[in-house]
C-alpha positions as CSV (number, residue, x, y, z in Angstrom):
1,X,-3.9,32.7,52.7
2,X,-1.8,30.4,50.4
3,X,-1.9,29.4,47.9
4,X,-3.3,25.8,48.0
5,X,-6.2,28.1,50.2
6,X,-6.7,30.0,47.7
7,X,-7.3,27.2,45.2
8,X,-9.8,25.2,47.4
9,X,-11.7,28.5,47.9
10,X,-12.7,29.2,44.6
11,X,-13.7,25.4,44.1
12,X,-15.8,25.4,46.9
13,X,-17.5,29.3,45.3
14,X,-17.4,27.4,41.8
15,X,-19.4,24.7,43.4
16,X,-21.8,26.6,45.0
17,X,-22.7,28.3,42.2
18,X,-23.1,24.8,40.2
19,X,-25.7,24.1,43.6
20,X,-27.9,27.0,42.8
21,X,-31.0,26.0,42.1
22,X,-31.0,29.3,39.5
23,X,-27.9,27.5,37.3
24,X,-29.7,25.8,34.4
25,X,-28.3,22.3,33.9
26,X,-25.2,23.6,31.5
27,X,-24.6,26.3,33.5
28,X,-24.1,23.9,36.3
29,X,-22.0,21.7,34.7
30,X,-19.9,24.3,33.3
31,X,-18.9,25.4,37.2
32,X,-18.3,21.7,38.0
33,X,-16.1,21.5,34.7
34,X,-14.0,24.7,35.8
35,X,-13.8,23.0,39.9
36,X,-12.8,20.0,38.4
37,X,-9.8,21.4,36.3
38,X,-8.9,22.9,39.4
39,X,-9.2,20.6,42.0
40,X,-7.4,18.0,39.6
41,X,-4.4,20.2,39.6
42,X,-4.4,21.1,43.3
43,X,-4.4,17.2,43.7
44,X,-1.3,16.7,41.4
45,X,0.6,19.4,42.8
46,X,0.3,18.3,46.4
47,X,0.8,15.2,45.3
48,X,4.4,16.3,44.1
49,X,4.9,18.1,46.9
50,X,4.2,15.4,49.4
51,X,6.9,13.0,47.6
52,X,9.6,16.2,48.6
53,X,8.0,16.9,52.3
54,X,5.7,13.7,53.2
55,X,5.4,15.1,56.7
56,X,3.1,18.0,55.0
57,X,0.7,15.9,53.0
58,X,0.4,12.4,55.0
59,X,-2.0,9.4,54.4
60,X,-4.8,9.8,56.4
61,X,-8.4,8.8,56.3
62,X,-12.1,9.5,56.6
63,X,-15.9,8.3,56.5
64,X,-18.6,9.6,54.3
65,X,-21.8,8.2,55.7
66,X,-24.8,8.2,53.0
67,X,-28.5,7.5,54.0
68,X,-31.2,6.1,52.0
69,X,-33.0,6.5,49.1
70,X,-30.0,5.3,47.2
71,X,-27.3,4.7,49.7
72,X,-25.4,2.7,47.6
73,X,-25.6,4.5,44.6
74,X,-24.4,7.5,46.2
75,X,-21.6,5.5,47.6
76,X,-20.7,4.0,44.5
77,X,-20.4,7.8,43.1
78,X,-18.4,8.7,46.1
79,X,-16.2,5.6,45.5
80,X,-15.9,6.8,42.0
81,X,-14.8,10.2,42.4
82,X,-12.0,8.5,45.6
83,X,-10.1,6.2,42.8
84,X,-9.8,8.7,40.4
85,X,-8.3,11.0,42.9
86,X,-5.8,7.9,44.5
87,X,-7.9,7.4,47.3
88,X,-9.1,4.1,48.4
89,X,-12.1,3.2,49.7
90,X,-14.2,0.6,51.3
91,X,-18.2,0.2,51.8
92,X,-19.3,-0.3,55.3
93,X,-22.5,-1.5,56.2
94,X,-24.3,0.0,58.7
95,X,-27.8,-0.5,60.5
96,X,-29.9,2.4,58.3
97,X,-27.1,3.9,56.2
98,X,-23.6,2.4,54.4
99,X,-20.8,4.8,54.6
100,X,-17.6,4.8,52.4
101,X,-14.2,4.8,54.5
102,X,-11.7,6.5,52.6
103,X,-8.0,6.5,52.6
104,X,-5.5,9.0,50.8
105,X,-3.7,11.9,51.2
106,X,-5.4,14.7,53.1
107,X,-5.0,17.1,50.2
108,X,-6.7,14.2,48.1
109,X,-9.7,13.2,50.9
110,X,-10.5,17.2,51.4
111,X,-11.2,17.3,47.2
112,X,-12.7,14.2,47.1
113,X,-15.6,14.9,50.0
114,X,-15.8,18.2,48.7
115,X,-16.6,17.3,45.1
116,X,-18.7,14.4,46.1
117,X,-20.9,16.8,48.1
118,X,-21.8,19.0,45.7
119,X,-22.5,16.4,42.8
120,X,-24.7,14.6,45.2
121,X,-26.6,18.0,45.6
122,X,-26.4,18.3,41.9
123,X,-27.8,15.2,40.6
124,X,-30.3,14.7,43.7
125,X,-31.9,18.1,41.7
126,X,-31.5,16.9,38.1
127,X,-33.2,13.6,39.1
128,X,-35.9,15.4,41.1
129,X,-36.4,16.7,37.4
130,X,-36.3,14.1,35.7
131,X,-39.3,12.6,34.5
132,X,-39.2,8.7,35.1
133,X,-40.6,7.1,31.3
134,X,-43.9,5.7,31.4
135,X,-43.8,2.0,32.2
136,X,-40.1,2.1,33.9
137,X,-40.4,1.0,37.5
138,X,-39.2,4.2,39.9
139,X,-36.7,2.7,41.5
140,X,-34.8,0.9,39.6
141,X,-35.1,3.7,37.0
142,X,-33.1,6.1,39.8
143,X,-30.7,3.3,40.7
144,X,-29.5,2.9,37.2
145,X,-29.9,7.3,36.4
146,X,-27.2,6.5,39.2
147,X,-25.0,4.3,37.7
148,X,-24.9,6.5,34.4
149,X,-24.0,9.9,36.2
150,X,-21.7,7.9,37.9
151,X,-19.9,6.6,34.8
152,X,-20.0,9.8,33.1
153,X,-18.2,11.7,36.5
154,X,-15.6,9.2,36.5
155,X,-14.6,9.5,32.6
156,X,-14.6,13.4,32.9
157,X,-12.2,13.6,36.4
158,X,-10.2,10.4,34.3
159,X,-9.8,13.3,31.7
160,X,-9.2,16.3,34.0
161,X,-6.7,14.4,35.6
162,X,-4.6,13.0,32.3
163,X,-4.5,17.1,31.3
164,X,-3.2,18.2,34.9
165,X,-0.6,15.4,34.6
166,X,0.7,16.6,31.6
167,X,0.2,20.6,32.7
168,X,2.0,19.7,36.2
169,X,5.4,18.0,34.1
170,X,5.0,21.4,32.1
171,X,5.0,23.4,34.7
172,X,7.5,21.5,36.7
173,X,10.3,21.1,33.8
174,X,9.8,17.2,34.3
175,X,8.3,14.2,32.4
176,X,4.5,13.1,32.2
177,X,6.0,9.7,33.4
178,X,7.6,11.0,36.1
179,X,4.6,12.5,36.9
180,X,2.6,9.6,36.8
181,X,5.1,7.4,39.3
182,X,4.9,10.1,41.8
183,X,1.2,10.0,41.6
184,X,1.4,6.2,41.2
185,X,3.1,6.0,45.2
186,X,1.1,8.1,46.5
187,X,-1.6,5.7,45.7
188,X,0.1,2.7,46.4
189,X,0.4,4.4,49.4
190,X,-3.2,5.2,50.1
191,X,-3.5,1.1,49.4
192,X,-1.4,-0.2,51.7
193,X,-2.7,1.9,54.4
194,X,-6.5,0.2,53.4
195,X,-4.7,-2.7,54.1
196,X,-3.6,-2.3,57.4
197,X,-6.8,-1.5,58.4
198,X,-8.9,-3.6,56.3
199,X,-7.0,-6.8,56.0
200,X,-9.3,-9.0,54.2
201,X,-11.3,-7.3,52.2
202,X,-13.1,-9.3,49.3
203,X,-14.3,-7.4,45.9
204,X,-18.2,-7.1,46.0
205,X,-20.9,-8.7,43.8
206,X,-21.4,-6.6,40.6
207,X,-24.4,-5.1,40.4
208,X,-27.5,-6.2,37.8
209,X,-29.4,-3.3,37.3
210,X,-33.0,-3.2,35.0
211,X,-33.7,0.3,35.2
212,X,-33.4,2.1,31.8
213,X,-32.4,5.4,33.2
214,X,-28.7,5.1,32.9
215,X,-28.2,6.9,29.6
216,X,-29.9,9.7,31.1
217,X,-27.8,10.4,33.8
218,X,-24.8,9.4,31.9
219,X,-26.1,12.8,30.0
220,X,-26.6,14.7,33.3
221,X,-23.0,13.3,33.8
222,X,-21.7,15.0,30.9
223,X,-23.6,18.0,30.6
224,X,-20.7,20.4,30.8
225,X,-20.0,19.3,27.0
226,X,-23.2,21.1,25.9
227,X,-21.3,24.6,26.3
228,X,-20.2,26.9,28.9
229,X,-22.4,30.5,28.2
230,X,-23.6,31.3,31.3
231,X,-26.4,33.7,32.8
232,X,-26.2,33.1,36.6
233,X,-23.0,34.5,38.6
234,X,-21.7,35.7,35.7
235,X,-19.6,38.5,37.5
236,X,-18.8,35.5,40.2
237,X,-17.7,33.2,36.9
238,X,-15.5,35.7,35.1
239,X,-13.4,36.4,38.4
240,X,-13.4,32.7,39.3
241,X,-12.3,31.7,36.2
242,X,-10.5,34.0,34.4
């Protein structure tokens, strides 16, 4: 097994144990927290290596389809989790579902469906959970939960990846900048092949939700900041992440 196996291996196990209905909310976070770090410095490494060797690590695509309640919610999470990785990606309509089409590297694409997954399976149970406030309106309470979970996803893997950048130039005897332009084609690259595909692509309407559940899942977003002791797995935890 390499070493990049290795890696994605105890992501997905980290993950898992996030998805177990057994984790308390923190707990679950805490595993997400730990893949994240990961993943983010999986991403940054193959990234590197794929500006050496680009016949290892090409551009490629694929399609995450999501169907309702709260296709585009989910889609705008998926989207989320795709830019902060350098992936592209582009809502498709379909007849009873949307779908995202994503473009990146491969080593990028398998982290981003992977991750997107399991935060899917995540907040679908914390908003099960969730009590909606008396005199909200359900669904546009849920849509906006949505958009707050989102947010907070995107500021933590924003975070994750800014520390892998500068553990990557560490670890690699070379400069946070030179880092960053590496990472920086690799996107580009991602871009233009969205391009080729997807030619005329026009920016969509921005959103107006009412709900007032968005600070609420901007919580559930964040949970992983409310500490990291842990009771479930915790001989699967110390292994993983020690």
């Amino acid at each position: 097994m390499t070493n990049a196996d290795t890696t994605l291996t105890k992501v997905r196990k980290l993950l898992t144990l996030a998805e177990n209905p057994a984790a308390t909310p923190a707990e679950a976070e805490a595993f997400t927290a730990k893949a994240t770090e990961l993943m983010a410095n999986y991403g940054i490494d193959q990234a590197m290596l794929a500006g050496r060797s680009p016949e290892r690590n090409a551009i490629g695509d694929r399609i995450i389809r999501f169907a309702a309640p709260y296709a585009r919610d989910k889609c705008s999470l998926a989207s989320g989790v795709a830019h902060t990785m350098r992936c592209k990606a582009v809502v498709l309509r379909g007849d009873r579902s949307l779908s995202v089409h994503l473009f990146g590297l491969e080593s990028d694409l398998v982290c981003v469906e992977i991750l997107t997954t399991s935060l899917l399976i995540q907040g679908t149970r914390e908003l099960a959970g969730t009590p909606v406030p008396w005199g909200e309106h359900v669904a546009a309470y849920r849509r906006s939960w949505w958009a707050g979970f989102s947010a907070a996803i995107r500021l933590r893997l924003a975070a994750a990846e800014a520390e892998s950048i500068q553990a990557v130039s560490v670890r690699q005897s070379t400069s946070a900048m030179s880092v960053a332009l590496v990472l920086a084609d690799r996107s580009d690259e991602a871009e233009a092949a969205m391009n080729t595909v997807y030619p005329h692509l026009q920016s969509a309407v921005r959103r107006q939700l009412s709900g007032g559940g968005s600070r609420d899942g901007y919580t559930s977003g964040q949970r992983a900041d409310l500490g990291t002791t842990t009771t479930v797995g915790q001989r699967e935890r110390r292994e993983l992440t020690g």
